[in-house]
N, CA, C and O atoms as a GROMACS GRO file, in nm:
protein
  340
    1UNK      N    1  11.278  10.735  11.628
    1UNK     CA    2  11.272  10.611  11.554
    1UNK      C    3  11.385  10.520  11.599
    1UNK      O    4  11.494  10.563  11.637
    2UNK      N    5  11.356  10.409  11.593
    2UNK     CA    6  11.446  10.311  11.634
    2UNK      C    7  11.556  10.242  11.517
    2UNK      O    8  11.530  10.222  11.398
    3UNK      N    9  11.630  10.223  11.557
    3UNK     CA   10  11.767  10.211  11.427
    3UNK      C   11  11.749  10.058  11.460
    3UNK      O   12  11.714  10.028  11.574
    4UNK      N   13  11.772   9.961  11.369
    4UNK     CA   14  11.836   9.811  11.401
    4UNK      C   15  11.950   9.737  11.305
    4UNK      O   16  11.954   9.767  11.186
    5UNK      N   17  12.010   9.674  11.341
    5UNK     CA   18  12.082   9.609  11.232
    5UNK      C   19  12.046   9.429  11.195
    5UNK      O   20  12.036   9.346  11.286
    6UNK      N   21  12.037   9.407  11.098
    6UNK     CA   22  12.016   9.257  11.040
    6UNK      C   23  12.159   9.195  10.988
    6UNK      O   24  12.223   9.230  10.888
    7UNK      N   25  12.189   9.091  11.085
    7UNK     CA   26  12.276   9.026  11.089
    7UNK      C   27  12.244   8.867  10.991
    7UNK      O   28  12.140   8.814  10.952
    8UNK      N   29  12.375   8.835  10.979
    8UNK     CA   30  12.337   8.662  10.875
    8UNK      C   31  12.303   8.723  10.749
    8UNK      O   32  12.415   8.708  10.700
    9UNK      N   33  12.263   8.758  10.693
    9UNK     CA   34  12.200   8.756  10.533
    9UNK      C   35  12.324   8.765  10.456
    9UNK      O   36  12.411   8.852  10.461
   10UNK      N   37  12.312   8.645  10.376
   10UNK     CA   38  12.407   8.587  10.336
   10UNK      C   39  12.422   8.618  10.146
   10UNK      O   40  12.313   8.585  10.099
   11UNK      N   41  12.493   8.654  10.061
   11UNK     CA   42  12.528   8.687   9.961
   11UNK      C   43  12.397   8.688   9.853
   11UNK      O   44  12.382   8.773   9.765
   12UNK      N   45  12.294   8.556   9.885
   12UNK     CA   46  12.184   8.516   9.772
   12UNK      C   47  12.090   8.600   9.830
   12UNK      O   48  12.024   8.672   9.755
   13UNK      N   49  12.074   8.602   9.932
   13UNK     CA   50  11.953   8.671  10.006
   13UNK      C   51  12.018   8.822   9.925
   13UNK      O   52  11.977   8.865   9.817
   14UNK      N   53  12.122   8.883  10.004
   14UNK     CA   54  12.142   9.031   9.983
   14UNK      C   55  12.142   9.050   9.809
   14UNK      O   56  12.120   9.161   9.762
   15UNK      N   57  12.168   8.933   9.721
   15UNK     CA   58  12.142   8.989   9.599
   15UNK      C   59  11.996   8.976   9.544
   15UNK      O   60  11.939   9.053   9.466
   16UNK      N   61  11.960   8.893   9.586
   16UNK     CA   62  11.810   8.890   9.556
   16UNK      C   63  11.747   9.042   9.625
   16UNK      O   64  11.688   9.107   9.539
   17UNK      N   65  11.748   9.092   9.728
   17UNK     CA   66  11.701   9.231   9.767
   17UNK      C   67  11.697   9.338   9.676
   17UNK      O   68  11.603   9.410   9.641
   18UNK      N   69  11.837   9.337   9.640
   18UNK     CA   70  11.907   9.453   9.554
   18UNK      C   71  11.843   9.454   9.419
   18UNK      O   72  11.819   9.557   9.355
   19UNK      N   73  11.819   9.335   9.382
   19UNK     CA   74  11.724   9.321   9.280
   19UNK      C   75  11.608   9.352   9.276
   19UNK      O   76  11.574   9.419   9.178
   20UNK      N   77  11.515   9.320   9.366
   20UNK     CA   78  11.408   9.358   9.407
   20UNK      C   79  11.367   9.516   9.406
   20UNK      O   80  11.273   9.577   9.355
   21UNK      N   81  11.499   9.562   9.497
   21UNK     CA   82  11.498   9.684   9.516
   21UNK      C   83  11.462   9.792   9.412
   21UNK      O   84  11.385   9.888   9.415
   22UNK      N   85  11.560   9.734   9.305
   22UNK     CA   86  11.646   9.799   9.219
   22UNK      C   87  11.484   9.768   9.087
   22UNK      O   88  11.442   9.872   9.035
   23UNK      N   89  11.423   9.657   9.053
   23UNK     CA   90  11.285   9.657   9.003
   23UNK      C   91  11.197   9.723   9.023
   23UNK      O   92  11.132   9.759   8.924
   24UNK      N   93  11.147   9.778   9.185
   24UNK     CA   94  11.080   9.820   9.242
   24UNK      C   95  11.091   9.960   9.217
   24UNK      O   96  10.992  10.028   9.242
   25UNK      N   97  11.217  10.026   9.160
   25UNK     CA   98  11.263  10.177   9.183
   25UNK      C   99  11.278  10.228   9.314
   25UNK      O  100  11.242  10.342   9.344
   26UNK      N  101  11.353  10.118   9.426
   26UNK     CA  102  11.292  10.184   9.576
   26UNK      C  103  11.465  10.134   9.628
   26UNK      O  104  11.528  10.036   9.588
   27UNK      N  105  11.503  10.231   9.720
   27UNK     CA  106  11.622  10.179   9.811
   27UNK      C  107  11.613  10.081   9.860
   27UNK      O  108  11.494  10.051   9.864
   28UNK      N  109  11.713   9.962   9.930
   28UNK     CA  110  11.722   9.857   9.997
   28UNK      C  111  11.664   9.898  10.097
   28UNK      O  112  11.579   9.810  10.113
   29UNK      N  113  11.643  10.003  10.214
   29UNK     CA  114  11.610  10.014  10.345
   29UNK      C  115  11.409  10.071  10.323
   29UNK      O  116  11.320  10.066  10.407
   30UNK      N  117  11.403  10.119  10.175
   30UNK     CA  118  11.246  10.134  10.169
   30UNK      C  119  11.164   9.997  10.140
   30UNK      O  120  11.043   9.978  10.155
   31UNK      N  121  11.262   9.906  10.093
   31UNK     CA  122  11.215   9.753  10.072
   31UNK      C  123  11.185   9.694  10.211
   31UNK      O  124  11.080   9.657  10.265
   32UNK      N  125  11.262   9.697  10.235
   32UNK     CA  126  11.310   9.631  10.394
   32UNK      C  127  11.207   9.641  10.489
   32UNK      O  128  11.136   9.558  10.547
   33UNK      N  129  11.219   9.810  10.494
   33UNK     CA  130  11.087   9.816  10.586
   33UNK      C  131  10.909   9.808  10.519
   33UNK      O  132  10.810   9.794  10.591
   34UNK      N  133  10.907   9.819  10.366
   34UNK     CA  134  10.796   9.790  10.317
   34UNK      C  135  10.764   9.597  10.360
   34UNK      O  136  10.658   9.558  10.408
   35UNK      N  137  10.879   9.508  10.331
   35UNK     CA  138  10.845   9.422  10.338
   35UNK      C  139  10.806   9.315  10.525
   35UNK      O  140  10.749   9.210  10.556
   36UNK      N  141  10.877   9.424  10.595
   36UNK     CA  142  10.859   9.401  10.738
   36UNK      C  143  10.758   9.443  10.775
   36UNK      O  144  10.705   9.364  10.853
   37UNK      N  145  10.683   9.561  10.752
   37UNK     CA  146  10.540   9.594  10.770
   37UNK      C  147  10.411   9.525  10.723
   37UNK      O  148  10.297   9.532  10.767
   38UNK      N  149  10.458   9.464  10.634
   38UNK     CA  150  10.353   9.370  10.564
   38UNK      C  151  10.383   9.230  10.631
   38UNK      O  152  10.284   9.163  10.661
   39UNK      N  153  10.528   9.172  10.662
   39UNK     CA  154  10.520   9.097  10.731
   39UNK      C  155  10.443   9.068  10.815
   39UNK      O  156  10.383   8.962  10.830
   40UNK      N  157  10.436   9.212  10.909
   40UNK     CA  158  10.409   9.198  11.106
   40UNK      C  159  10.234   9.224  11.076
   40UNK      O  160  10.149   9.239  11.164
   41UNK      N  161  10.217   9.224  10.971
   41UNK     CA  162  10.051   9.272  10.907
   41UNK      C  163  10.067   9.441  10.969
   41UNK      O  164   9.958   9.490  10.999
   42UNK      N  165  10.149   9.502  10.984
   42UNK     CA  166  10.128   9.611  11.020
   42UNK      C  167  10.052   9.736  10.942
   42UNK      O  168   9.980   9.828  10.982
   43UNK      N  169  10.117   9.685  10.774
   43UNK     CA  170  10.050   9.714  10.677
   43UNK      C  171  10.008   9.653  10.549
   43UNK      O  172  10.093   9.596  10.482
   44UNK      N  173   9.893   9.659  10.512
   44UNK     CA  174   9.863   9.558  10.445
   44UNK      C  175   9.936   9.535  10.322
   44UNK      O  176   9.976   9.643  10.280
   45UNK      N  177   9.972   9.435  10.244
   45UNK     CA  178  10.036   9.414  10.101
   45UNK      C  179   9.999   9.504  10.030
   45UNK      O  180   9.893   9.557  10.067
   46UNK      N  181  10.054   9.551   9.926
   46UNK     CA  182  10.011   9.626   9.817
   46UNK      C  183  10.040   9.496   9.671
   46UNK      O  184  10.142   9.431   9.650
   47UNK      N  185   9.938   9.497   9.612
   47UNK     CA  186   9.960   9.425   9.439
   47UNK      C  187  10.033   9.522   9.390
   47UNK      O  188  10.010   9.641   9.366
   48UNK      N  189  10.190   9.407   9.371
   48UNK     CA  190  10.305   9.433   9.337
   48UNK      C  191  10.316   9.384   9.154
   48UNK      O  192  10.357   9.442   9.054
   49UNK      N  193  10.250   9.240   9.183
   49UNK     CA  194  10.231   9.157   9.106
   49UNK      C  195  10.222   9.234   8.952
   49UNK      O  196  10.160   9.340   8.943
   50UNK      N  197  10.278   9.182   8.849
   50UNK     CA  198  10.229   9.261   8.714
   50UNK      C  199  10.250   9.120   8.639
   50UNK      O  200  10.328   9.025   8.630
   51UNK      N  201  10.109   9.178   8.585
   51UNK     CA  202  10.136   9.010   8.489
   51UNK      C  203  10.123   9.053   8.339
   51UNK      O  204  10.052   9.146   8.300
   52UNK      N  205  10.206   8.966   8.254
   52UNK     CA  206  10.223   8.962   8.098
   52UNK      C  207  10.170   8.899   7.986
   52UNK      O  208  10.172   8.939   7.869
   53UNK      N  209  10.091   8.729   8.063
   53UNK     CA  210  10.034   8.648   8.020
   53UNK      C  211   9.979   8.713   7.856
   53UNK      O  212   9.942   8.638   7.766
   54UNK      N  213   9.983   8.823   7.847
   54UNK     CA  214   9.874   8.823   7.726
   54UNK      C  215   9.956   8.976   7.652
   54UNK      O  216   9.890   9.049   7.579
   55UNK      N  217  10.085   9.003   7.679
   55UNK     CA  218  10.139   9.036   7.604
   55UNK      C  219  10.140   9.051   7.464
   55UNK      O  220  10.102   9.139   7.386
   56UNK      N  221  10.226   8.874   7.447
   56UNK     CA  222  10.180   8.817   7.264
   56UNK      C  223  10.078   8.892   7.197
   56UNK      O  224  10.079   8.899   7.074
   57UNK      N  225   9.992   8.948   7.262
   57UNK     CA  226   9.845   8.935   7.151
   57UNK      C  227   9.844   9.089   7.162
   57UNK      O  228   9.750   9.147   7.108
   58UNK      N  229   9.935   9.159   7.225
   58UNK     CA  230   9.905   9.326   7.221
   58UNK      C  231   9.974   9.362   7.070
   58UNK      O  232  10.090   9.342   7.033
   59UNK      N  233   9.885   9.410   7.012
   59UNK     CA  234   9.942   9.504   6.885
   59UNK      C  235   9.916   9.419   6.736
   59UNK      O  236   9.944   9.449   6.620
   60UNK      N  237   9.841   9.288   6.801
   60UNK     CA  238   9.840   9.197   6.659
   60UNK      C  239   9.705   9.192   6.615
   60UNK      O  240   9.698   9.113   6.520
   61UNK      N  241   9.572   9.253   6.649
   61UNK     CA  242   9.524   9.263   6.566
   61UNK      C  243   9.476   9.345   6.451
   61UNK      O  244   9.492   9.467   6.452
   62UNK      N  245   9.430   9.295   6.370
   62UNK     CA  246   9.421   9.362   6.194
   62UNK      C  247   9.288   9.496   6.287
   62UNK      O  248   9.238   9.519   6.397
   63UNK      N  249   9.289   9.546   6.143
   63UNK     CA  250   9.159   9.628   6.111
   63UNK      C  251   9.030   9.542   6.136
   63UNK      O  252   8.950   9.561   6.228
   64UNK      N  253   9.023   9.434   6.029
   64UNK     CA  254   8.960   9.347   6.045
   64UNK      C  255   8.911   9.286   6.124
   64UNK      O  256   8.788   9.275   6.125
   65UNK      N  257   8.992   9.224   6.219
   65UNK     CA  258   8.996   9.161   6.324
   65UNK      C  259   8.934   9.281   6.449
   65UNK      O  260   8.854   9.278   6.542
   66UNK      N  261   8.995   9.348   6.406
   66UNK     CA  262   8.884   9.558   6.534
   66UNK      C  263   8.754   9.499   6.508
   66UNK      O  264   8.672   9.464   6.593
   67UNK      N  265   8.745   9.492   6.402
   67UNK     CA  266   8.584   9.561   6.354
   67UNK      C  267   8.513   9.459   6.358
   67UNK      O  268   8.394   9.489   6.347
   68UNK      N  269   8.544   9.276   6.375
   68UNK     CA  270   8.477   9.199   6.379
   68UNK      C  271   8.478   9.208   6.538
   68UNK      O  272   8.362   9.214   6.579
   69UNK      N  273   8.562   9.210   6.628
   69UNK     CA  274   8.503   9.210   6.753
   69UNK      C  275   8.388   9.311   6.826
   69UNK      O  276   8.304   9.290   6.914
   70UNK      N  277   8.421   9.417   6.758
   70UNK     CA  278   8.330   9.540   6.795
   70UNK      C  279   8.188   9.507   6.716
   70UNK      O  280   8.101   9.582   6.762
   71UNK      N  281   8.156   9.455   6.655
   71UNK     CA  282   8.060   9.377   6.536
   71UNK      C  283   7.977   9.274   6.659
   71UNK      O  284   7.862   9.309   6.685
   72UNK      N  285   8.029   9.160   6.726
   72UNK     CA  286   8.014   9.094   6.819
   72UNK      C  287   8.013   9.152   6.957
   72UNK      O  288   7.950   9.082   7.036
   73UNK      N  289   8.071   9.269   7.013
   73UNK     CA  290   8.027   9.290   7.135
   73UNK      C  291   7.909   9.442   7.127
   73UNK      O  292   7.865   9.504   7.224
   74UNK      N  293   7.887   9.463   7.014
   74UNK     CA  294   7.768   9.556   7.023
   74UNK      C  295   7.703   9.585   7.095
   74UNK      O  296   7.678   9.697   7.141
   75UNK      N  297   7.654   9.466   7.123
   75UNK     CA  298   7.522   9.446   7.170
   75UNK      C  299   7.540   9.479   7.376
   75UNK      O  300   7.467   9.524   7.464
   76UNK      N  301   7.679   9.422   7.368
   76UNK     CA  302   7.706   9.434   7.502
   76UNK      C  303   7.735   9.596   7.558
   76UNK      O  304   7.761   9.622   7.675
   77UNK      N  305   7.725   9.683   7.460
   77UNK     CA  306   7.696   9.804   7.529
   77UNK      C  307   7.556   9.907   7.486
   77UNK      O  308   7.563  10.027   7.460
   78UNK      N  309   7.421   9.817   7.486
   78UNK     CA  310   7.320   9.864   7.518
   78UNK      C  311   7.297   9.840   7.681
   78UNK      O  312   7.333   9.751   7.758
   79UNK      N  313   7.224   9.958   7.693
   79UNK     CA  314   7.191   9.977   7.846
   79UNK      C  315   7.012   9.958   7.877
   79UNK      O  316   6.922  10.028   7.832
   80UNK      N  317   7.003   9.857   7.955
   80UNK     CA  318   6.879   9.805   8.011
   80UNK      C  319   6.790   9.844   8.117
   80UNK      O  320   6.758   9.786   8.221
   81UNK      N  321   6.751   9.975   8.058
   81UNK     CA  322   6.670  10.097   8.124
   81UNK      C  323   6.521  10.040   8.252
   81UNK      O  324   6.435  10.099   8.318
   82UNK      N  325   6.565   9.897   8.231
   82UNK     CA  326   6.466   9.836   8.331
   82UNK      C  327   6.560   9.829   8.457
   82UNK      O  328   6.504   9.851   8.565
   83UNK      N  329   6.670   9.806   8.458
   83UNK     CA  330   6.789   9.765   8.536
   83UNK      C  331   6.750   9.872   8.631
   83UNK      O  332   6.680   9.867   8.732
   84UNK      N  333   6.831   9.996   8.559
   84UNK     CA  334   6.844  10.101   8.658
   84UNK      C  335   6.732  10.179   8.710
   84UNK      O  336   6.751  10.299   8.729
   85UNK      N  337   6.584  10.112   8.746
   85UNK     CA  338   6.450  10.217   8.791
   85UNK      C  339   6.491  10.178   8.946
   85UNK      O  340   6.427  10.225   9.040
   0.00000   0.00000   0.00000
């Protein structure tokens, strides 16, 4: 394997990494080369991405509020025995 060193990266860059790193649960040099491989397309991206958008609404609804949606999507789990011949 070939060793290299990265020269210039300057205080914002190297803390932004470490951060990254350190989110990721992964060493600076497993970042590094995860993010250079995906660079060179060598390997493809992985969805890193985690989204929260809809957080707020985890854990807030009632009983009520269960049983009226399950009331309304009923119907959406009958199965349409014409579909699958």
């Amino acid at each position: 394997m070939t060793t290299m060193t990265l020269r210039g990266i300057d205080e914002t860059l190297a803390q932004a990494l470490k951060e990254l790193a350190r989110n990721q649960g992964v060493s600076l040099n497993t970042l590094a080369l995860r993010l250079i491989r995906e660079a060179t397309g060598v390997d493809k991206r992985k969805r890193t991405l985690v989204h929260h958008d809809l957080d707020a609404l985890a854990g807030t609804w009632s009983e009520g509020d269960e049983l009226s949606f399950l009331a309304a999507t009923r119907s959406l789990e009958a199965i349409d025995e014409d579909l699958w011949k």
